[in-house]
N, C-alpha and C positions, 0 to 999 in steps of 0.2 A: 387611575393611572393615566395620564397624557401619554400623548403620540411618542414623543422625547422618550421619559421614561422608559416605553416600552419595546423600542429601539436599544435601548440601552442593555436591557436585560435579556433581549437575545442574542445580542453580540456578546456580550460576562459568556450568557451559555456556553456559544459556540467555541467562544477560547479557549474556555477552561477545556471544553471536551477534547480540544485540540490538543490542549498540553498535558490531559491525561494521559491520553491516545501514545501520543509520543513519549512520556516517562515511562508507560507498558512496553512499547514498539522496542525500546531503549534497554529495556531491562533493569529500570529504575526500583521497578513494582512488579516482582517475580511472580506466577501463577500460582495461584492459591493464596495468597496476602490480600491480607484487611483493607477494605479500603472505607473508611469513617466518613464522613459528610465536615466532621470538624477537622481533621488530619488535613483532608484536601482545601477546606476553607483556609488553614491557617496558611499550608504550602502555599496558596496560589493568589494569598493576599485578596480573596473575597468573600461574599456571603455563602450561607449554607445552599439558597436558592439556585443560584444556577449550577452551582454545585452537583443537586438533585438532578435536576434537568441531564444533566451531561450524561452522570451515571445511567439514565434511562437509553441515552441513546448508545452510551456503549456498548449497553445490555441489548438492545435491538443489533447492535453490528456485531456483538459474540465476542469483544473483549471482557466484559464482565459480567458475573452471573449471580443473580440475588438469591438467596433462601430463605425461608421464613424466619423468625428468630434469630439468625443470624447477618443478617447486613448482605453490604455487597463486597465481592471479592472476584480480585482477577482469574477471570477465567484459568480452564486447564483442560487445553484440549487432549483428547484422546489421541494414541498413533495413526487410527481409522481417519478421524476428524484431519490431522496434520496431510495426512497423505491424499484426504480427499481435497485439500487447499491447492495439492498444485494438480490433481486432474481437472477440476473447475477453473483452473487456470490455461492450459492445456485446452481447455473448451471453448470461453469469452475472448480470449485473447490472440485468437486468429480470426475470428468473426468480430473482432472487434479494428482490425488491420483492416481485414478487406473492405468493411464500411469504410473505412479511411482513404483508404485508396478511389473510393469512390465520393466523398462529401469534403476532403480537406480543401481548406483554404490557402491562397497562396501564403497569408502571415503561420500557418502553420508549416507549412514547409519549410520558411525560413529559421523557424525554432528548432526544427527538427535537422536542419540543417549545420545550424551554426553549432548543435551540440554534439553533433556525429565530431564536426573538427575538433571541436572540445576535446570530446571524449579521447581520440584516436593519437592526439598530442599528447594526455597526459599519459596514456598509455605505454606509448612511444618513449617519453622521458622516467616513467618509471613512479608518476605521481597518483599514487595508488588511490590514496584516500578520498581525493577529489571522485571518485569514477562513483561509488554507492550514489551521490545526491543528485551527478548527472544522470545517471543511468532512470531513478528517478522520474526527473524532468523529462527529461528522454519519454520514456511512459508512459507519463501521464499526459504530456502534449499530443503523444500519437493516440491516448484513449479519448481525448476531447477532441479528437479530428475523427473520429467514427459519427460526430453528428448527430449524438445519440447519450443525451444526460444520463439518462439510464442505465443505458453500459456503461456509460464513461465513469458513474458515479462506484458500479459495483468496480471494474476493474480497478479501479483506484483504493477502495476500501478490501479489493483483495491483495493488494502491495503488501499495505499495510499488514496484515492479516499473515504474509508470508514471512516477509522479514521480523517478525514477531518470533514466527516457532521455529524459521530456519536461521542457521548462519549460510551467509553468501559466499561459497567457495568461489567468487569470478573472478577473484584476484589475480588465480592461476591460466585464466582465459581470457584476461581483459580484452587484448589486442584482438582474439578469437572476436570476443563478444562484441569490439564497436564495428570491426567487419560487417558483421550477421546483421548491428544496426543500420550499418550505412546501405547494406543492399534491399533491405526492408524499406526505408526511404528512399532508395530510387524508384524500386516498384509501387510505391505510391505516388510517388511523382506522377511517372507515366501513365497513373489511374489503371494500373492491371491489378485488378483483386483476385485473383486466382493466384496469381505470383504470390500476394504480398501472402494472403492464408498461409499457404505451403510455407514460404521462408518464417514467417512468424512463427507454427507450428514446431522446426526446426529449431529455433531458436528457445523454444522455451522448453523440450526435451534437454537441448544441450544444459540450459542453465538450472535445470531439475536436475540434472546426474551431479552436479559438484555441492549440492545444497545437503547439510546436513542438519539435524534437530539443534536446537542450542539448548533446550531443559528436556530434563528425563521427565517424558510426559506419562499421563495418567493410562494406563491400558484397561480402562476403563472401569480401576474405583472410584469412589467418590465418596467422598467423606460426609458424616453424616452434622 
C-alpha cells in the first residue's frame, strides 16, 4: 500500500466513524440495534474495511459494544452510566474553562465571541433550532481553548455522549443559557480562571436540571 492509499483509508475510517457517531447521536440507530459491517458498508457507500475500524473506535468511546457471537451493537447505557455522563461533566468542564481562561488565543475569543451574538439573537428572536449546533460550537471552541488535546478531545466526545442519552431541555432557557455563555467569555477574556471555573460550574448544574433521558435505558440488564 503507498503513502496515497493509506491516507486514503484513514480519512474512509474517520468519516464513516463520524457518520456513525452522529446517526447514534441522532437516534438513527436506537441502543441495542444491530449494527452489521455490511448494513453500514452499504449505508455509507463504502468497504467493510473502515467500516471495521470505526466500529473499534466507537467501541473504545462507549457508543458501541461487541459480544462474542454476536457482532456489534449500539450501546445501552445503564441509568448509573447516564447520570455518571453529566457528573464527569460537572468535573472536566470547569477545569477545562479555567485552562481557557488562562491559554486562549485571541482567534479564540473571537469565535467565542461572534457566537455568544449568535446565539443571544436567535434567542432573542425566537429561532430555536439554530441555538443546539451553536451552543455546540460554542463548546467545543471554548474546550480547544483549554490548550489541552486531551481534555479538549474527551470533553468533546463527552457532548457527544450526552446529547446521545439526554434530550436537551434548553429551549426553555436559552436566553438564560447564552447569558451564562456570554459571562463565561468575559471571564476568560480577562484571564480570570477562578471566575470562569465557578461560572462554568454554574452553568452546567443549570443545564443538568432541564435534561432529561431520551430512551428507557437498561438499569442494568443485559442481554445475553
Amino acid at each position: 500500500m503507498n503513502g496515497t492509499e493509506g491516507t486514503a483509508r484513514r480519512i474512509s475510517a474517520e468519516v464513516v466513524c463520524t457518520a456513525i457517531r452522529d446517526d447514534i447521536v441522532a437516534g438513527y440507530f436506537l441502543p441495542g440495534s444491530r449494527l452489521t459491517e455490511e448494513l453500514l458498508a452499504q449505508r455509507y457507500g463504502v468497504s467493510r474495511v473502515p467500516v471495521r475500524e470505526a466500529l473499534r473506535t466507537l467501541e473504545s468511546e462507549g457508543f458501541v459494544r461487541t459480544r462474542k457471537h454476536a457482532g456489534a451493537s449500539v450501546a445501552e447505557p445503564t441509568e448509573q452510566e447516564a447520570a455518571d455522563l453529566l457528573d464527569i461533566r460537572g468535573l472536566l468542564e470547569p477545569l477545562g474553562t479555567a485552562r481557557a481562561a488562562q491559554r486562549r488565543t485571541d482567534a479564540h475569543l473571537k469565535v467565542l465571541r461572534g457566537l455568544v451574538r449568535l446565539g443571544q439573537e436567535r434567542a432573542v428572536q425566537g429561532q430555536l433550532s439554530d441555538l443546539p449546533s451553536l451552543s455546540g460550537w460554542f463548546h467545543e471552541t471554548l474546550a480547544q481553548a483549554s490548550g489541552s488535546p486531551t481534555l479538549a478531545a474527551l470533553l468533546i466526545q463527552l457532548r457527544h455522549k450526552i446529547s446521545w442519552v439526554y434530550a436537551d431541555g434548553g429551549s426553555a432557557r436559552a436566553a438564560e443559557a447564552w447569558e451564562e455563555h456570554a459571562a463565561i467569555v468575559d471571564a476568560v477574556a480577562r484571564g480570570d480562571a477562578e471566575r470562569a471555573r465557578r461560572l462554568a460550574a454554574v452553568h452546567v448544574e443549570h443545564a443538568a436540571a432541564v435534561r432529561t433521558l431520551k430512551h428507557r435505558v437498561n438499569a442494568g440488564r443485559r442481554r445475553n
